[in-house]
VEXDREN-2710 file (C-alpha; in Angstrom, 1 decimal):
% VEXDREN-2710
k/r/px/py/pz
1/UNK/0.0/0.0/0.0
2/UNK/3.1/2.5/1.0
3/UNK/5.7/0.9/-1.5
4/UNK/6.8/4.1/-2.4
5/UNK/7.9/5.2/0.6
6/UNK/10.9/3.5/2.4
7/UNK/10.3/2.7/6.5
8/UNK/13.9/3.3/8.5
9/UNK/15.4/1.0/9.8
10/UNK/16.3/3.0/12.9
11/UNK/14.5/6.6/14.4
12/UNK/15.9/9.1/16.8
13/UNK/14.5/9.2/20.0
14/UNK/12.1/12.2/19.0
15/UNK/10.2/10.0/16.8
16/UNK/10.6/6.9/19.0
17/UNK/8.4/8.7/21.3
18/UNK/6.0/10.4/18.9
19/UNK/4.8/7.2/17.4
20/UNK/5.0/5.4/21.1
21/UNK/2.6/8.3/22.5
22/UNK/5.6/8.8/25.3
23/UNK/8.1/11.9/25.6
24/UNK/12.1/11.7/25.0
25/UNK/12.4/12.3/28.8
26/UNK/10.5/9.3/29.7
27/UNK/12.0/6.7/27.3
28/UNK/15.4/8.1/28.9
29/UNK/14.1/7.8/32.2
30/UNK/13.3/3.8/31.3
31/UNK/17.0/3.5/30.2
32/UNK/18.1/4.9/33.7
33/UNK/16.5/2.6/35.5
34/UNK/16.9/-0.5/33.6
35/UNK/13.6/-0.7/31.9
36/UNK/14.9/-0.5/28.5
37/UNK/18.2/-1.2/27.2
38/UNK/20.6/1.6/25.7
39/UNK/20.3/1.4/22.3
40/UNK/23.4/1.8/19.8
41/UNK/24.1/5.2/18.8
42/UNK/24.5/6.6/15.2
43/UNK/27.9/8.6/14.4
44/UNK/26.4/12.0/15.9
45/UNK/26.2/10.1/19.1
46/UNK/22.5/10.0/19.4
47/UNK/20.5/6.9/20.3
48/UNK/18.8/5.2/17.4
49/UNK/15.6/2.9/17.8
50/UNK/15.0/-0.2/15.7
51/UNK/12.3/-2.2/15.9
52/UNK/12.5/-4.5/19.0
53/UNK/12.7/-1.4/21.2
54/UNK/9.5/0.0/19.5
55/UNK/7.8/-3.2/20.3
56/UNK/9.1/-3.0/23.8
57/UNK/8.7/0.5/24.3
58/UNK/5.0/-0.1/22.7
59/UNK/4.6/-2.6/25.8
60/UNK/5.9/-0.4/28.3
61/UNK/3.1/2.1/27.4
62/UNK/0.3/-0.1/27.4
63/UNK/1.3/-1.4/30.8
64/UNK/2.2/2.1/32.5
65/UNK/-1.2/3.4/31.3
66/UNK/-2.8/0.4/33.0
67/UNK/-1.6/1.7/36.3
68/UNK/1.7/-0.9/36.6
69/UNK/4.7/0.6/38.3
70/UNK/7.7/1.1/36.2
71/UNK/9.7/-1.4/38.7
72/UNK/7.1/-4.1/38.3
73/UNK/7.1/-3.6/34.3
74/UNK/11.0/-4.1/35.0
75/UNK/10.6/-7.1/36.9
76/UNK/8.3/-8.6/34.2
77/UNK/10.7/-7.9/31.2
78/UNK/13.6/-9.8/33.4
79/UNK/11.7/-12.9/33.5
80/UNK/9.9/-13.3/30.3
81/UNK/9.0/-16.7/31.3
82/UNK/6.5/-15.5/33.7
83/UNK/5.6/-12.3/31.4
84/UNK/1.7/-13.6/32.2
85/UNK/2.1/-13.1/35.7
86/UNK/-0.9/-10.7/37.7
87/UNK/1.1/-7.8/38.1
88/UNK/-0.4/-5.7/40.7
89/UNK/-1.7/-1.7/38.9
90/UNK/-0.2/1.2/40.7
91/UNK/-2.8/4.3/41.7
92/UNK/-4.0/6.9/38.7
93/UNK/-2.5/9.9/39.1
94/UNK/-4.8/13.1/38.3
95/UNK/-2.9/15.9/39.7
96/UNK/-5.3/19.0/39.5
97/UNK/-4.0/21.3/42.4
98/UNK/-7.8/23.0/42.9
99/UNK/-6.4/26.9/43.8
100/UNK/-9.2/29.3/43.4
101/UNK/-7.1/31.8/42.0
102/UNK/-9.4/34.8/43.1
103/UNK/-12.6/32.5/41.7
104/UNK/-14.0/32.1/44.9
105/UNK/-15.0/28.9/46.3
106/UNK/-17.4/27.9/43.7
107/UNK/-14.7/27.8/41.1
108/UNK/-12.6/25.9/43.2
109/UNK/-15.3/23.1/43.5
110/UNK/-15.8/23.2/40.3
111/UNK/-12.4/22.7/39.3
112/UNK/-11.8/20.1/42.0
113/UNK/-15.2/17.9/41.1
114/UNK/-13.3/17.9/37.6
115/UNK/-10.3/16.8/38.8
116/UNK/-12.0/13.8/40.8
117/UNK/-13.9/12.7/37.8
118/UNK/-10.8/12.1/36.0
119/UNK/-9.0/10.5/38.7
120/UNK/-12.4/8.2/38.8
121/UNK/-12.4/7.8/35.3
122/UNK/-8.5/6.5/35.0
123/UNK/-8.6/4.5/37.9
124/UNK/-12.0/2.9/36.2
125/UNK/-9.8/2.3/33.1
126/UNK/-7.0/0.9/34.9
127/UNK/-9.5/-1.5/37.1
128/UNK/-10.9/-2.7/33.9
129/UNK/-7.5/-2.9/32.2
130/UNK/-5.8/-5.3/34.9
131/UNK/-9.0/-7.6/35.4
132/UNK/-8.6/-8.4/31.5
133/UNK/-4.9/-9.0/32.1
134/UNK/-5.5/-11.3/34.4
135/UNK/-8.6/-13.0/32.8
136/UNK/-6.6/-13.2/29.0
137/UNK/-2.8/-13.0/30.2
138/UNK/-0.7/-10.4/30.6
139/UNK/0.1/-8.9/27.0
140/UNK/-3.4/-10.2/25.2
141/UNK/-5.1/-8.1/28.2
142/UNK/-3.5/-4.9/26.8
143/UNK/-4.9/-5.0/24.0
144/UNK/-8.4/-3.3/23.5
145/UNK/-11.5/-6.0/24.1
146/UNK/-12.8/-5.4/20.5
147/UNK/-9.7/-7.0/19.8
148/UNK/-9.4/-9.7/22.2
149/UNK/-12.8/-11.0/21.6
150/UNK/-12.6/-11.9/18.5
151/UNK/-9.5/-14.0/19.7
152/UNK/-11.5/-16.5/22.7
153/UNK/-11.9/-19.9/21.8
154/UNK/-8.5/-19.9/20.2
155/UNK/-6.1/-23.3/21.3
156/UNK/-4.1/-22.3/24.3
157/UNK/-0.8/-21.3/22.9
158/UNK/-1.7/-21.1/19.2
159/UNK/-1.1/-17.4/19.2
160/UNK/2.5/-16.2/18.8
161/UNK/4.4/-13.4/20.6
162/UNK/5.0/-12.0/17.3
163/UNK/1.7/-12.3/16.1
164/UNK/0.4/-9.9/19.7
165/UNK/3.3/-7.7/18.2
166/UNK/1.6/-7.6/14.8
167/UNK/-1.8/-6.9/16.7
168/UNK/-0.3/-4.1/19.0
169/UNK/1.8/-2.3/16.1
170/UNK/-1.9/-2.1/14.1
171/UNK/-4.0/-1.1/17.4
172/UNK/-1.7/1.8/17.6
173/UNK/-1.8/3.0/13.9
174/UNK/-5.4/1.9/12.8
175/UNK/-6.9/1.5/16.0
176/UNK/-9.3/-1.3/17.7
177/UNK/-10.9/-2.1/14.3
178/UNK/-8.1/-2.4/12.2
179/UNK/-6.4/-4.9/14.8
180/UNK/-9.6/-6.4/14.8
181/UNK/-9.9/-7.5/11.1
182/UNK/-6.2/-8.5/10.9
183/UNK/-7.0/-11.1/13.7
184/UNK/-8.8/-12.9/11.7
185/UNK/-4.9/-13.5/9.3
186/UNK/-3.7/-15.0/12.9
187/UNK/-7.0/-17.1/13.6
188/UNK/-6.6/-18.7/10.1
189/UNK/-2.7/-19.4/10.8
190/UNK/-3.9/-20.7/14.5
191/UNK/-6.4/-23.0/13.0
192/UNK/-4.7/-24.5/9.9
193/UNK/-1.1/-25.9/11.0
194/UNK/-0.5/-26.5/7.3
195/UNK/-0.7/-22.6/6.4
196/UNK/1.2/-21.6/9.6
197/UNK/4.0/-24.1/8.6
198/UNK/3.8/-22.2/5.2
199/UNK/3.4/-19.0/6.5
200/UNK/7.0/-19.7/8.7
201/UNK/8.5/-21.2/5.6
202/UNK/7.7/-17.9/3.4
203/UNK/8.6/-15.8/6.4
204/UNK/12.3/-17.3/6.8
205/UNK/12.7/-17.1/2.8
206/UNK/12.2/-13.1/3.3
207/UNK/14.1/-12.6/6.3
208/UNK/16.8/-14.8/4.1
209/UNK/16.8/-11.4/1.3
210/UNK/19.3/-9.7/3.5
211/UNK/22.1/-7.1/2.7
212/UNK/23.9/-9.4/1.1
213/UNK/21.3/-10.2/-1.8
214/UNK/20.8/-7.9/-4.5
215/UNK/17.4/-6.1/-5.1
216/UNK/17.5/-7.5/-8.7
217/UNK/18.7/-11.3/-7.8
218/UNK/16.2/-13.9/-9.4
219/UNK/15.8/-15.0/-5.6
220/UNK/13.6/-12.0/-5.2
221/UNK/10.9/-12.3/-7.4
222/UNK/10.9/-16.5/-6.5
223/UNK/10.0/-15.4/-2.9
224/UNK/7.9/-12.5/-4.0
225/UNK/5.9/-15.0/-5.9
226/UNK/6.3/-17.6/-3.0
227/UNK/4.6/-14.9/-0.9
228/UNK/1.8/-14.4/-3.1
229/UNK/1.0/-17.5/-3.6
230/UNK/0.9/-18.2/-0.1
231/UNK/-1.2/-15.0/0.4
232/UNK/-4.0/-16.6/-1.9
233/UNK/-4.2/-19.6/0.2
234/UNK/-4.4/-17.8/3.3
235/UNK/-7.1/-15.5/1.9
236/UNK/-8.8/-18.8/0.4
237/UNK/-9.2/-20.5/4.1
238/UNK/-10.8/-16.9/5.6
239/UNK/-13.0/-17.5/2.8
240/UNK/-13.9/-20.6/3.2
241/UNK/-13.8/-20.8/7.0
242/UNK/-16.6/-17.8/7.0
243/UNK/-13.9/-15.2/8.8
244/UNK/-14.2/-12.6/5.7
245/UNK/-18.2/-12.5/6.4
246/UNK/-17.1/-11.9/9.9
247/UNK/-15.0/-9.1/9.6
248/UNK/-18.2/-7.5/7.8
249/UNK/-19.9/-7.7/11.3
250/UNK/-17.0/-6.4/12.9
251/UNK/-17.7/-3.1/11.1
252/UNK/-21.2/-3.4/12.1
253/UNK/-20.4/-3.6/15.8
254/UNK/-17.6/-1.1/15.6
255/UNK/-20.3/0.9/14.5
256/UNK/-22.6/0.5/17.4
257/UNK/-20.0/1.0/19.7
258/UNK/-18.2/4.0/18.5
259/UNK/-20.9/6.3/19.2
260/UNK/-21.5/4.9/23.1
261/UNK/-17.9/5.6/23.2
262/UNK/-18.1/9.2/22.3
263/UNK/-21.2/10.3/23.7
264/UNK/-19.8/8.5/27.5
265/UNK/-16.5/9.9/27.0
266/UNK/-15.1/6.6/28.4
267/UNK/-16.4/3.3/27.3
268/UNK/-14.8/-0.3/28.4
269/UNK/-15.0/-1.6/25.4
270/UNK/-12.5/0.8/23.5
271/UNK/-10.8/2.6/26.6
272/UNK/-9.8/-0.7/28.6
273/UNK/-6.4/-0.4/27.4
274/UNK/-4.6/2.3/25.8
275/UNK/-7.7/4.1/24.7
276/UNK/-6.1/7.3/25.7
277/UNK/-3.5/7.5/23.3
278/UNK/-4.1/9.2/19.9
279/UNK/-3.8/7.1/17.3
280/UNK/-1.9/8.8/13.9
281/UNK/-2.2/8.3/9.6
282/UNK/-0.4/5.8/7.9
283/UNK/1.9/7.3/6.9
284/UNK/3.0/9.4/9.7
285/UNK/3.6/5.5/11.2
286/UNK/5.5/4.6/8.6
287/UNK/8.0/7.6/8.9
288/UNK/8.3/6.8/12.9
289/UNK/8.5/3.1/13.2
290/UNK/11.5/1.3/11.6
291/UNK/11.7/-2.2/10.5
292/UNK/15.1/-3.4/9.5
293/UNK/14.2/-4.6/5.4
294/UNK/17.0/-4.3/3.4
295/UNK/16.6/-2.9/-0.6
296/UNK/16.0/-7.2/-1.7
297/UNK/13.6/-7.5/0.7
298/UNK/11.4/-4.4/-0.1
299/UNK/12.0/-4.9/-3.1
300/UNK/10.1/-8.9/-2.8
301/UNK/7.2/-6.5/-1.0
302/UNK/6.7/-4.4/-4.0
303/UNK/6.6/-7.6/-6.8
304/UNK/4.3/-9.4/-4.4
305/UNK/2.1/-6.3/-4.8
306/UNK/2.4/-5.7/-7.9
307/UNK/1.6/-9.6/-8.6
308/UNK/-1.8/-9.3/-6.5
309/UNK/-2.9/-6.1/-8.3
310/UNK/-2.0/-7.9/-11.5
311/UNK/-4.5/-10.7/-10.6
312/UNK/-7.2/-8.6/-9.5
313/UNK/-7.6/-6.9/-12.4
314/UNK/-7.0/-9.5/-14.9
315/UNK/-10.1/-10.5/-16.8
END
């Protein structure tokens, strides 16, 4: 879709935090304290972000905005064996200082009534956020329950790491609904082993199109057409499994739900987990988070798309 335009590999720190939803101080405050490792730093000196420490800084987000304390998110990171472990959420923190100002009292009341709604409000969110953690594990309980329900009934263990990764990186560009419909890529992979052992197969060919391959090697367009072909199969089994008529529901519901959510202000559903953040185009994402492709490898993208716009508009 965004062939054109070339993703980094690695971002300053400014952008880091733009597409994260943090600030530069805070992701240096996480490296102080052990939460995140010091990345490697270009020639000027400055840090530089690829994409493992998006995904972990993505993480770190979701779990401070559920209320978790930056020493327990530490804790969890050091042991990823027990990353589902119920992690305890810290208090919200609403820091309204209620002065009058020369308002009188009334203002101050008003000001402070405000301030307590808002406290209510993100400790609500945070309540809501940690019983789903510990109802659908740790990092599936971050995400938002539009999401997540479309996932229950799945085989314990069938979902990946990488394929919550996947999930989270979407939630944050195209929000709840967009995560949503991908899901149903990662049900079909969970449900068929014969596509998922395809789907690994195709993935190690890509990751195989490193630096050392050139763009215009005939190895390219064999994994470019190894891709698509895979991608037809895939699409076949949503088809056939009746997961495309489902995602037209999910547009329907998203529809009923999005205007509870902004006439309340602060629905479950869509605020449970990182509803607060604002989400951002395409294309700004594409500018801000880096995945490590080299020229073969973008180049396989581009004739994999080109040979599934060929096919959908041959007669």
């Amino acid at each position: 879709m965004l062939s054109s335009f070339t993703a980094p590999r690695q971002v300053k720190i400014g952008d880091a935090a733009a597409f994260v939803g943090t600030t530069p101080r805070a992701i240096r405050h996480y490296h102080e304290i052990g939460l995140l490792p010091e990345p490697v730093r270009g020639g000027d000196g400055r840090r530089r972000y690829g994409y493992e420490d998006m995904i972990r800084l993505l993480w770190i987000r979701r779990m401070a905005d559920a209320g978790i304390a930056l020493d327990d998110i530490r804790d969890a990171f050091s042991d990823r064996a027990s990353a589902d472990t119920d992690t305890d959420g810290g208090d919200g923190d609403g820091d309204g200082d209620g002065d009058g100002d020369g308002d009188g009292i009334a203002g101050t009341l008003e000001r402070l009534e405000e301030t307590l709604l808002t406290r209510e409000a993100e400790l609500r969110r945070q309540r809501t956020a940690v019983q789903r953690m510990r109802t659908e594990g740790s990092r599936m309980g971050l995400l938002s329950e539009f999401v997540t329900s479309r996932l229950k009934g799945l085989p314990e263990g069938s979902l990946r790491q990488a394929d919550l990764d996947s999930l989270l990186v979407t939630e944050r560009i195209f929000g709840p609904l967009g995560a949503a419909v991908q899901a149903g890529r990662f049900i079909a992979l969970a449900t068929h082993p014969d596509l998922r052992e395809e789907s690994d197969r195709v993935d190690a060919a890509e990751e195989a199109l490193d630096d050392t391959i050139a763009a215009d090697d005939p190895r390219v367009a064999q994994v470019a057409a190894e891709r698509h072909a895979f991608e037809k199969a895939l699409h076949a089994a949503i088809e056939h499994s009746g997961l495309a008529a489902s995602d037209d529901a999910l547009f329907d519901s998203w529809d009923t739900v999005q205007p509870a959510t902004a006439d309340e202000g602060e629905d479950e559903a869509d605020q449970s987990s990182g509803g607060a953040q604002k989400t951002m185009s395409a294309f700004e994402a594409v500018g801000k988070m880096p995945y490590d492709f080299s020229p073969a490898r973008l180049r396989c993208m581009e004739l994999a798309e080109e040979l599934a716009a060929q096919e959908s508009t041959a007669p």
